[in-house]
C-alpha positions as CSV (number, residue, x, y, z in Angstrom):
1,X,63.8,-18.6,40.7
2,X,59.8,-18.3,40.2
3,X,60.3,-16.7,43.7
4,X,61.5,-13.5,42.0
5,X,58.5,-13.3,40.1
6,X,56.1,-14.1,42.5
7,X,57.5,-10.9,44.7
8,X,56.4,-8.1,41.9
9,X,53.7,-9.8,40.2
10,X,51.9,-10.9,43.1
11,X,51.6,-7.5,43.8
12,X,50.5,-6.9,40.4
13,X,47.7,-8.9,41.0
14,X,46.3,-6.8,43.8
15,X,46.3,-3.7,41.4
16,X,44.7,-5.6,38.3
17,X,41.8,-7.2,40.8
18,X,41.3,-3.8,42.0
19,X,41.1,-2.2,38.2
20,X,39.2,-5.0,36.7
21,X,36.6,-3.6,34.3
22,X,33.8,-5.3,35.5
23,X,33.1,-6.7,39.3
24,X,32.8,-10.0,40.1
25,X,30.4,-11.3,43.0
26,X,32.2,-10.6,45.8
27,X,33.4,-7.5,46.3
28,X,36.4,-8.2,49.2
29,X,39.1,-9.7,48.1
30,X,42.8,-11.4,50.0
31,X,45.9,-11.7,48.1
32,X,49.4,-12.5,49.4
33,X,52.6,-10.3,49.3
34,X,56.2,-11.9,50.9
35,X,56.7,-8.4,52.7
36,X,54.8,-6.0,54.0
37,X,56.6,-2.1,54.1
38,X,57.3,0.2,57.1
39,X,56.5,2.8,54.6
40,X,53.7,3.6,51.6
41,X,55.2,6.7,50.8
42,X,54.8,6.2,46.9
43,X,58.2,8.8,46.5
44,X,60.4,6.3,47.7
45,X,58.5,3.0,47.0
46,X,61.0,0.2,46.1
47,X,59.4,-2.9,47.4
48,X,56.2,-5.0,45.6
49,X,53.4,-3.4,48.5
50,X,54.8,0.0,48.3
51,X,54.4,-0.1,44.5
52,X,50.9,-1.6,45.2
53,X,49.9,1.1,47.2
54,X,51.0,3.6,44.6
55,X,49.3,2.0,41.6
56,X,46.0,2.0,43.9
57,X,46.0,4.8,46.0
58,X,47.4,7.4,43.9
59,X,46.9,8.9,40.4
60,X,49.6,11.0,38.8
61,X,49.3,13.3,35.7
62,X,48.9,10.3,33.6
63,X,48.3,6.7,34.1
64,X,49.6,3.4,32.1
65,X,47.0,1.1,30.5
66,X,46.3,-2.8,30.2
67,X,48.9,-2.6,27.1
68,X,51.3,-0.2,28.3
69,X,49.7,3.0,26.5
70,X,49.6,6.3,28.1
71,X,45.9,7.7,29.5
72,X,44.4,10.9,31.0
73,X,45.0,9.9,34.7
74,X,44.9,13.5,37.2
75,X,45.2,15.4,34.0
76,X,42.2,15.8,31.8
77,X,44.2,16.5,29.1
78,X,48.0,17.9,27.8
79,X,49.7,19.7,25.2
80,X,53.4,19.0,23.7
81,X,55.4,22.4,22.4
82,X,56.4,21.9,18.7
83,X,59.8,21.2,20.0
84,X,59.4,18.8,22.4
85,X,60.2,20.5,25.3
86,X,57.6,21.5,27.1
87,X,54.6,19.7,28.2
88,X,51.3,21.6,29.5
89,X,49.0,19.5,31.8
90,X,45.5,20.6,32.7
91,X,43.9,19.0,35.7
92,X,40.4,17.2,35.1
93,X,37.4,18.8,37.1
94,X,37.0,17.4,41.3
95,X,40.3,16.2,41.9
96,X,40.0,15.6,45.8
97,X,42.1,14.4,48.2
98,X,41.0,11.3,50.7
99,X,41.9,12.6,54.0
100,X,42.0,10.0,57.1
101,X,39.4,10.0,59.5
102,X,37.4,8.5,62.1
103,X,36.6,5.8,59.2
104,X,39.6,4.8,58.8
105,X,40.2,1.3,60.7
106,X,43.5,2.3,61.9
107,X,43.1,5.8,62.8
108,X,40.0,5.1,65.3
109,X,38.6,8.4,66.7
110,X,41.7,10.2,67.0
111,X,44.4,11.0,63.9
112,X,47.9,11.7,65.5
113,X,47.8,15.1,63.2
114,X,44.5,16.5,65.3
115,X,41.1,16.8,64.8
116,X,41.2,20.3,63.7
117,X,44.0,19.6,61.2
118,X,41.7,16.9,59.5
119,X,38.3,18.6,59.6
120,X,39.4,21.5,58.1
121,X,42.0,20.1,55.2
122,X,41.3,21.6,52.5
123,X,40.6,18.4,50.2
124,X,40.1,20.0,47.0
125,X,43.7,19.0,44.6
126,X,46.0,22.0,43.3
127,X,48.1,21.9,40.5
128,X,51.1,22.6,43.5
129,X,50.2,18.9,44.3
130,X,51.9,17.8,41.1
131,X,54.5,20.5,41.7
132,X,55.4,19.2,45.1
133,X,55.3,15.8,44.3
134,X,57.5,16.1,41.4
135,X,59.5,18.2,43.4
136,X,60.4,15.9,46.2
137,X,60.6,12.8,43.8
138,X,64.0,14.5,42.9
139,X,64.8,16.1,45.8
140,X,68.1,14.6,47.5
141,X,66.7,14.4,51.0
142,X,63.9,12.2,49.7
143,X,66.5,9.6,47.9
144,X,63.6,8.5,45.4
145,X,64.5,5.0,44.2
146,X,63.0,6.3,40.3
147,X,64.1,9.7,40.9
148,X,66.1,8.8,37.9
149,X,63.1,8.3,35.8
150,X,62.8,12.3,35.7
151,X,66.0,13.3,35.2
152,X,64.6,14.5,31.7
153,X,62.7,17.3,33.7
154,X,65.0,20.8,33.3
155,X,67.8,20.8,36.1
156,X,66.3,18.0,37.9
157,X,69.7,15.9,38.2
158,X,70.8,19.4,39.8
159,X,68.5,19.1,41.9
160,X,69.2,15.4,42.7
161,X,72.7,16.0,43.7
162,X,72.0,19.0,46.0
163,X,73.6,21.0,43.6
164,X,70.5,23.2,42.8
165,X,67.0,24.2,44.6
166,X,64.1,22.2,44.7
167,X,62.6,25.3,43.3
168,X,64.6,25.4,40.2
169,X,63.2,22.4,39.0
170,X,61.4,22.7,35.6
171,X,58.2,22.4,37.3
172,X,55.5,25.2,37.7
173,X,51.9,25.5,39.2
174,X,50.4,28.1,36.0
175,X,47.3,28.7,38.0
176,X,45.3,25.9,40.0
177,X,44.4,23.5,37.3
178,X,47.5,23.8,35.3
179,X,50.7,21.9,35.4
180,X,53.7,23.0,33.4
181,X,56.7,20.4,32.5
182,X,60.1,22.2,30.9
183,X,62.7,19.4,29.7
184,X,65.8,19.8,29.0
185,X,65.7,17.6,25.4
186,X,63.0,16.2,23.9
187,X,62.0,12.5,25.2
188,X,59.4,10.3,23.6
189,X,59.2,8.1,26.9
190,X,58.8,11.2,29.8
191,X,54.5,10.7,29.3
192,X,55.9,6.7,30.4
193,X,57.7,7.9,33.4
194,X,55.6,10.0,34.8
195,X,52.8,7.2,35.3
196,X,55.7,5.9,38.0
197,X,55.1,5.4,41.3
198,X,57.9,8.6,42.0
199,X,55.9,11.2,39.9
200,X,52.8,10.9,42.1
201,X,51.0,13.8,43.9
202,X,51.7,15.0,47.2
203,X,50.5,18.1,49.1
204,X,52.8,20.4,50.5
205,X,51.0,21.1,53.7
206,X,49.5,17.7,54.7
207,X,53.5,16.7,54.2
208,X,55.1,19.3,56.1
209,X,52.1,18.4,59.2
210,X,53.4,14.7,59.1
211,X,57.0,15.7,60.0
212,X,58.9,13.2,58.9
213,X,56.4,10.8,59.3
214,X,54.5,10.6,55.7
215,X,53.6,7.3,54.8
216,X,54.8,5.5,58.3
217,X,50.5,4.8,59.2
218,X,47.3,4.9,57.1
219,X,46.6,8.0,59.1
220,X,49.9,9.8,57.8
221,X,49.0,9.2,54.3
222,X,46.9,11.5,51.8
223,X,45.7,8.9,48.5
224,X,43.9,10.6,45.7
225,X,43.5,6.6,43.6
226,X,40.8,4.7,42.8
227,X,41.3,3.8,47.0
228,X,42.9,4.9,50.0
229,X,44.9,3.1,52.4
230,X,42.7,2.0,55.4
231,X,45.1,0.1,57.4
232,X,48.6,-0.9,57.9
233,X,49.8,-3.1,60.6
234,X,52.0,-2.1,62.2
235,X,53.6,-5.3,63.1
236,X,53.9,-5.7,59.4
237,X,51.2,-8.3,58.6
238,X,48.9,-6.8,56.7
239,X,47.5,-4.0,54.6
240,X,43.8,-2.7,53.9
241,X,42.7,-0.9,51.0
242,X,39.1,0.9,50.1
243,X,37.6,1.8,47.4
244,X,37.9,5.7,47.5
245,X,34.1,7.3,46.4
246,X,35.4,10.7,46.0
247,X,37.9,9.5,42.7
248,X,36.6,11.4,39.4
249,X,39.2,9.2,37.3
250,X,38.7,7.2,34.1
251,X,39.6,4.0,36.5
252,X,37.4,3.7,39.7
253,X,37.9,0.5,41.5
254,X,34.9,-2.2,41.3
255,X,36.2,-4.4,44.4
256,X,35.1,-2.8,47.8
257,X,38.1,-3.4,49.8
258,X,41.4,-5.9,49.2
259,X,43.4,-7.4,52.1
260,X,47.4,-7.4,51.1
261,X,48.1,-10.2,53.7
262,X,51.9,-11.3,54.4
263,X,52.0,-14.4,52.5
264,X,54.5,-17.7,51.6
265,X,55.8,-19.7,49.3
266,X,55.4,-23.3,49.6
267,X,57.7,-25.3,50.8
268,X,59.8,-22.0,51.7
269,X,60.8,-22.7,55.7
270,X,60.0,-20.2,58.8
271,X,58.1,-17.6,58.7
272,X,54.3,-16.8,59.2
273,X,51.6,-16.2,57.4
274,X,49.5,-17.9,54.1
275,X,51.0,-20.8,52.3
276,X,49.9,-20.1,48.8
277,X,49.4,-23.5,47.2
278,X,48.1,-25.1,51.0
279,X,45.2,-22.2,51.4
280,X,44.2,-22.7,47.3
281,X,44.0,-26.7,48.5
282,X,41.6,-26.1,51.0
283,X,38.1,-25.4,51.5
284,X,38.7,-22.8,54.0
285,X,41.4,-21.1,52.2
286,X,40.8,-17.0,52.1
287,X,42.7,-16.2,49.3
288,X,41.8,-15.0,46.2
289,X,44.6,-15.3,43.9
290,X,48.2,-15.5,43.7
291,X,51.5,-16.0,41.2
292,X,53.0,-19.4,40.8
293,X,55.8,-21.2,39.3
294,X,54.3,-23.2,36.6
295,X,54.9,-26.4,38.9
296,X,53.4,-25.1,41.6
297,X,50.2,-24.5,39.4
298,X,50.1,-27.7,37.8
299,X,49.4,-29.0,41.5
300,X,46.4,-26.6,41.9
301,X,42.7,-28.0,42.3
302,X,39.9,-27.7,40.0
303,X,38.3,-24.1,40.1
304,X,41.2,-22.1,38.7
305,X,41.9,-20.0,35.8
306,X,45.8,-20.2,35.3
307,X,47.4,-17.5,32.9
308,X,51.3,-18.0,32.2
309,X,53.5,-14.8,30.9
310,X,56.7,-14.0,31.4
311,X,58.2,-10.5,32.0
312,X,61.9,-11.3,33.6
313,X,65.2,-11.9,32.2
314,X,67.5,-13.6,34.6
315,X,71.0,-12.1,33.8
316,X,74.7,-12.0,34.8
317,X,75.9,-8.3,35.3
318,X,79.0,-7.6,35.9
319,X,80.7,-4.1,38.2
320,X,82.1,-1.6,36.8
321,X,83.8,-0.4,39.6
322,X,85.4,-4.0,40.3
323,X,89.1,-4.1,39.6
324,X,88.3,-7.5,38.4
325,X,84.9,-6.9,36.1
326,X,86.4,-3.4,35.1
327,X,88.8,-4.5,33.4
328,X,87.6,-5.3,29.5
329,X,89.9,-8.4,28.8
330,X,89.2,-10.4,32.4
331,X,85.8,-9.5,32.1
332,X,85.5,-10.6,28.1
333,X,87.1,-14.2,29.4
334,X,84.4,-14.6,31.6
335,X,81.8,-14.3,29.1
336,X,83.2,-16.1,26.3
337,X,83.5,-18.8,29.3
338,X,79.6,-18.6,30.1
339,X,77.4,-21.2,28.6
340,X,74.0,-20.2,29.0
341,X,72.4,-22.6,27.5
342,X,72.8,-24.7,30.5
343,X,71.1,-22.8,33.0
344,X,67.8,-22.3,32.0
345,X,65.2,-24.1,34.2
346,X,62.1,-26.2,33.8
347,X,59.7,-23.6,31.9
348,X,62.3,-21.3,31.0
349,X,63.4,-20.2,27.5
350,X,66.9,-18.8,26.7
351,X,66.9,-15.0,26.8
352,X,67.4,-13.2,23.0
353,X,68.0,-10.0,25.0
354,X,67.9,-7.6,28.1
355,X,64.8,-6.4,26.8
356,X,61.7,-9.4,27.7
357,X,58.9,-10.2,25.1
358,X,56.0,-8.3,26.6
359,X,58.2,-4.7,26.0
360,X,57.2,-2.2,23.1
361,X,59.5,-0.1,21.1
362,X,56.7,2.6,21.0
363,X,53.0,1.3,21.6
364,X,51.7,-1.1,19.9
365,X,54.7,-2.4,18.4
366,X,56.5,-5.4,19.6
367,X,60.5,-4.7,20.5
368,X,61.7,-8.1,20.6
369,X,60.2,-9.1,17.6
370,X,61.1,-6.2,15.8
371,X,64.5,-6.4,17.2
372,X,65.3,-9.9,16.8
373,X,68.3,-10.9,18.7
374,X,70.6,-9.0,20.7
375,X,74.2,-10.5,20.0
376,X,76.4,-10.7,22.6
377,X,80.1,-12.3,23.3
378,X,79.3,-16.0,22.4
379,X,79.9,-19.6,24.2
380,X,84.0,-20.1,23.4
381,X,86.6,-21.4,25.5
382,X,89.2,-20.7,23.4
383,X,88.1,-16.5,22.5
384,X,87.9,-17.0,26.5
385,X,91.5,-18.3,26.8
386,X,93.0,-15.7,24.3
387,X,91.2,-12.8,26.2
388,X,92.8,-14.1,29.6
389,X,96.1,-14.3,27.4
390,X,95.7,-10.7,26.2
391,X,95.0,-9.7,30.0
392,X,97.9,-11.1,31.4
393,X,100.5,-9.9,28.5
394,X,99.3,-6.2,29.3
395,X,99.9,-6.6,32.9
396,X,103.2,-8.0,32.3
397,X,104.0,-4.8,29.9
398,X,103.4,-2.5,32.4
399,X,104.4,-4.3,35.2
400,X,107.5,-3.0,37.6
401,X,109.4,-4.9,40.1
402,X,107.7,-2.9,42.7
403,X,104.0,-3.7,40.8
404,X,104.4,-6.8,39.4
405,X,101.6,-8.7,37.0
406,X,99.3,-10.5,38.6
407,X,99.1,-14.1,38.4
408,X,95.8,-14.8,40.3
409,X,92.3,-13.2,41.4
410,X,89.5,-13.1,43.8
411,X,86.0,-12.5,42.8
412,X,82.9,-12.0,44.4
413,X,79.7,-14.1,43.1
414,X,76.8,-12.5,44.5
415,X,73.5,-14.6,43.9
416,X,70.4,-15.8,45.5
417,X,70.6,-18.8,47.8
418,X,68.4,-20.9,45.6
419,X,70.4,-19.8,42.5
420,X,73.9,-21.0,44.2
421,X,73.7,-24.2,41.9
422,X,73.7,-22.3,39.0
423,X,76.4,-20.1,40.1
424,X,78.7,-23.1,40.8
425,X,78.0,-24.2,37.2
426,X,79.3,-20.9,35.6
427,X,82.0,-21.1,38.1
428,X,82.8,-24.6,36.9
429,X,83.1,-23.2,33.1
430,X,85.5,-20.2,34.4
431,X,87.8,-22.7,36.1
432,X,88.5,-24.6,32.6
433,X,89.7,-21.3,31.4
434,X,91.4,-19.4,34.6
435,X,92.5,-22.8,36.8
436,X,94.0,-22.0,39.9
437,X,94.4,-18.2,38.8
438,X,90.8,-17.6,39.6
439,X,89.1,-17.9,43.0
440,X,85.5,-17.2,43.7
441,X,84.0,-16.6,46.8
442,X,80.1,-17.4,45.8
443,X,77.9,-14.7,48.3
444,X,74.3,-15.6,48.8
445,X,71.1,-13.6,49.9
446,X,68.1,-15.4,51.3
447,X,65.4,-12.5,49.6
448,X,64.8,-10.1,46.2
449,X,65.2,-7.5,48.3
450,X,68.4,-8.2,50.6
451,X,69.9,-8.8,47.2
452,X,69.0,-5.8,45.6
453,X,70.5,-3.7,48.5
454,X,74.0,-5.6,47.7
455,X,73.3,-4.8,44.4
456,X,72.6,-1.3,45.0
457,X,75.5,-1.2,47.0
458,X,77.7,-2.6,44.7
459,X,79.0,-5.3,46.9
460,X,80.1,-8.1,44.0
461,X,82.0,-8.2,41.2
462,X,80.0,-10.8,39.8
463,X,76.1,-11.0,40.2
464,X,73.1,-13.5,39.1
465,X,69.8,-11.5,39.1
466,X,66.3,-11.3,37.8
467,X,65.9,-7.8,36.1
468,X,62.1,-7.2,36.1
469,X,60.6,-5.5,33.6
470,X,59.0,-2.5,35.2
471,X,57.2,-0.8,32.1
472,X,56.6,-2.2,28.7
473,X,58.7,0.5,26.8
474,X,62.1,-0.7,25.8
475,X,63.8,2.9,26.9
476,X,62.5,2.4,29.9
477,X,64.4,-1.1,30.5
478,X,68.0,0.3,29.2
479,X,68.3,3.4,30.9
480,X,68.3,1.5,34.1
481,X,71.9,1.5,32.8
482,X,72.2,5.3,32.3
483,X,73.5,7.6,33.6
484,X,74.9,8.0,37.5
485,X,72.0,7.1,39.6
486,X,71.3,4.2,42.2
487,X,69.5,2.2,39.0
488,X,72.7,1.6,37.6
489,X,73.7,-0.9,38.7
490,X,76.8,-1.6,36.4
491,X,78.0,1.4,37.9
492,X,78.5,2.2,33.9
493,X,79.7,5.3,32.9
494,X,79.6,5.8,29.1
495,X,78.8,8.5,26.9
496,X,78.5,6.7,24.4
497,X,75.6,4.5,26.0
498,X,74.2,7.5,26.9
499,X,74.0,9.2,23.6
500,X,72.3,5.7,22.2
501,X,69.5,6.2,25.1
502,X,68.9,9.9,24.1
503,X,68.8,9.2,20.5
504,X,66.3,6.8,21.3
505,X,64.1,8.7,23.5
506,X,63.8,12.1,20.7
507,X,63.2,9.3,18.2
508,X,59.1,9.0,17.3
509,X,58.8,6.2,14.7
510,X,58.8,2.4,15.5
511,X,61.6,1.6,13.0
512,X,64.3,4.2,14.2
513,X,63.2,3.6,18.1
514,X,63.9,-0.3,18.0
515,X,67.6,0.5,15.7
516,X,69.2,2.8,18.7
517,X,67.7,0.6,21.5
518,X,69.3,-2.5,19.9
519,X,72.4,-0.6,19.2
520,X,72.4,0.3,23.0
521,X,71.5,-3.4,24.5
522,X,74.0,-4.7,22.1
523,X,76.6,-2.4,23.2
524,X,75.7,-3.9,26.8
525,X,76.1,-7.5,25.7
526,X,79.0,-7.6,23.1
527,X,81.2,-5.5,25.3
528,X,80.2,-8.0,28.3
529,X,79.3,-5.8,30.4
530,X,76.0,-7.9,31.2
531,X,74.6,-11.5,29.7
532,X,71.2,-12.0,29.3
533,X,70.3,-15.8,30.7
534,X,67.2,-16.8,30.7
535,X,63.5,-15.3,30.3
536,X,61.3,-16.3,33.6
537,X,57.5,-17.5,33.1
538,X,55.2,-17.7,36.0
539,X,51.5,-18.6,36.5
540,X,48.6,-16.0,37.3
541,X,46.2,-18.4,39.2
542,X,42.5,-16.9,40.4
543,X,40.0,-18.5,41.6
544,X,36.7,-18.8,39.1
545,X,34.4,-17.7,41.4
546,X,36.7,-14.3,42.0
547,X,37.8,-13.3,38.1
548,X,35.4,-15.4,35.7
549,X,36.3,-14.1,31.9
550,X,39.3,-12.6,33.3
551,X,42.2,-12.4,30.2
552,X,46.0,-11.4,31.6
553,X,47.7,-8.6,29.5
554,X,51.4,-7.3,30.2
555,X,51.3,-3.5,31.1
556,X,53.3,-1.1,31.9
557,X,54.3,1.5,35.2
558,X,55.6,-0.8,38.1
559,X,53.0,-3.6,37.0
560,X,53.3,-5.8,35.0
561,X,49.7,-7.4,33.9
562,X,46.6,-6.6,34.6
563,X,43.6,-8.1,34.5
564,X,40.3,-7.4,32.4
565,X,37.0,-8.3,31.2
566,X,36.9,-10.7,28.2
């Protein structure tokens, strides 16, 4: 399943290279992503290059450090109201856009937008950049992926569903350097989520130009990062990125210019472009770095600094909206009949929670240690049998002869194809307890992101996935499960989850933070609505020559390391 993993943290790896504190000798670097996007729109990123491109190219209000704490990024600095509900942002001096020209090595001598358009952009930033932005993040035409991530922002779920204007959201331009925030409750993780790749900047004329096509071509993009998007194939090979002179940030880029080339696994059949482990074997390999199973970096040459972390939990969710998985009693026999202990893999530790090792509860304090265990339904064939009996005796009492109880089920298993092994073993364990009564159709995808659409969809009653952990904060992780948004992939709809996730977000200290987020990931586990498998380790290899003194540290945003100078 180190697949998974490779997807997002390769991508990590071009962002930390970019960041890293101090540059190394060369100055151009190549690093391998499994797709490249039709799109670096950074509103509705949702693959590992389009969150790439938004770590890189853009700079929200704020922006999330090596250990997951919240820095000045577009905004110099910010005030808090005494009750939490309003946040004041004012915009650090030279903010400027990085409009494509001539330079660019995609838009050649002529931009599709016209000459006149581009010479005479006004590149100087507004605070209506940060308006706009946040504005369309939430808009329901845009369809934001981690619109969800600002539904804290006053009448922004109105907003989402079409229900309200655009310009009702709790968003305002004071003047040009100032940003104003209204919430509608306080919420200790909002500063977190809007260092997301949905909370960038995005101005309001260069947009409305584009017509629909923002983000489609280099030369349809405005970046205001530590670099600007150069070049994007359009036959979906490869993407460019410079260094951008004109940032003013606290992070400017040391590397000159990184190639995001369409890469491989090895061994992984069809397909073109770099086989990871084969171009780190050679002498005439070009790239630069890459993530690795930890078997796959056992086989690597002399020449390599290799950092192992881990930031997924591979986990068994179950739909809500199945008539199968939403019923408590079948769904409670399935999880009793789950031993987890026999799927972990080679290099894989059994998960104590939803919530991986690397998250905090509020910086600088470890959740999972804090936390301890989340408990969940427990290994028992026989609390597995009695829940199937306790199914079946309340079909039977309301049954009619027109309705009569069940006495068998279908259910959809919806996994990876190199994770159908495993999902025949759980199936094996359901069959001691259901027999004939249970029949499962096991449904494969071939890629992350073909099974996240099914996911998404809600195609399954049953699913085997990694759940990556996007940001170090342990809110963060659980209100994925919140609310009714595309995140939710439970399609769970509880108040009383809910209240857990706002208790814990208008919490401040440690202590309280880490007691309502357990409360809420136990709620997820004991009622069985998910069960948390295994945790998923993976290997940061770079070449010497490229990151000497380089140390690995889990961070938060859509990345999950990055890499810095000892």
């Amino acid at each position: 399943m180190w697949k998974k993993v490779l997807s997002c943290a390769l991508a990590v790896l071009m962002a930390v290279l970019l960041f890293a504190a101090c540059a190394p000798e060369e100055t151009t670097l190549t690093l391998p992503v499994d797709t490249i996007p039709a799109s670096c729109d950074p509103a509705i990123s949702d693959t590992v290059a389009m969150s790439t491109v938004a770590a890189n190219c853009f700079e929200g209000l704020v922006r999330i450090d090596e250990k997951g704490n919240v820095q000045p990024g577009a905004a110099d600095h910010w005030s808090i109201s005494d009750d939490g509900l309003t946040y004041t942002f004012i915009l650090r001096d030279g903010l400027q856009w990085h409009v494509p020209d001539a330079d660019s090595t995609e838009a050649s001598s002529k931009n599709p937008l016209g000459q006149d358009f581009i010479q005479n952009f006004p590149t100087a930033m507004t605070a209506d950049d940060f308006v706009f932005g946040l504005q369309r993040a939430v808009a329901k035409n845009t369809a934001a992926p981690g619109a969800s991530r600002l539904f804290g922002i006053q009448n922004a779920p109105g907003v989402f569903s079409g229900e309200l204007k655009t310009s009702q959201l709790g968003v305002s331009a004071v003047d040009e350097k100032t940003v104003r925030i209204k919430l509608s409750a306080p919420d200790g993780n909002f500063l977190t989520a809007l260092g997301s790749p949905c909370a960038m900047p995005c101005s309001r004329t260069f947009f409305e130009k584009t017509a629909g096509r923002y983000g489609l071509t280099a030369s349809m993009l405005l970046c205001n990062g530590p670099y600007y998007l150069s070049y994007m194939d359009q036959s979906g090979k490869s993407l460019t990125l410079v260094r951008n002179d004109s940032y003013v940030g606290l992070t400017p880029g040391d590397i000159d210019q990184c190639t995001l080339a369409l890469g491989k696994e090895v061994l992984e059949d069809g397909g073109t472009g770099y086989d990871i482990l084969t171009d780190f074997n050679s002498d005439e390999g070009v790239l630069d770095g890459a993530v690795l199973s930890a078997s796959g970096a056992l086989n690597l040459p002399k020449g390599f600094d290799v950092t192992e972390y881990s930031n997924t939990v591979n986990t068994l969710l179950f739909n809500m909206d199945s008539d199968f998985s939403g019923n408590e009693d079948l769904r409670l026999a399935l999880a009793h009949a789950t031993d987890v202990s026999k799927l972990t893999k080679t290099g894989n530790g059994l998960a104590e929670g939803l919530i991986p090792d690397c998250c905090n509860a509020v910086s600088g304090t470890q959740y999972r240690e804090a936390a301890g265990q989340a408990k969940g339904p427990g290994f028992s064939l026989k609390k597995a049998k009695q829940s199937y009996a306790t199914a079946i005796e309340k079909f039977k009492a309301v049954a009619t002869e027109d309705e009569p109880a069940p006495t068998s089920f279908a259910i959809t298993f919806l996994c990876l194809t190199e994770d159908k092994q495993a999902a025949q073993s759980i199936v094996q364990n359901w069959q001691k307890v259901f027999g004939t009564a249970l029949s499962t159709t096991i449904d494969t995808r071939d890629t992350e992101e073909e099974l996240q659409q099914a996911l998404v969809a809600g195609h399954f009653d049953v699913a085997f996935a990694p759940l990556h952990c996007t940001e170090l904060n342990a809110i963060g992780v659980l209100r994925q499960f919140s609310g009714d948004t595309e995140q939710n992939l439970l399609n769970l709809a509880s108040d009383e989850y809910d209240h857990l996730i706002t208790l814990a977000a208008s919490a401040r200290d440690a202590e309280t933070v880490t007691g309502y987020c357990l409360a809420a990931e136990e709620y997820l586990t004991k009622n069985g609505l998910l069960i948390p498998v295994s945790t998923e380790s993976s290997c940061l290899a770079v070449k010497e020559k490229t990151a000497e003194g380089l140390k690995v540290y889990p961070t938060g945003n859509t990345y999950l390391i990055y890499l810095v100078k000892a």
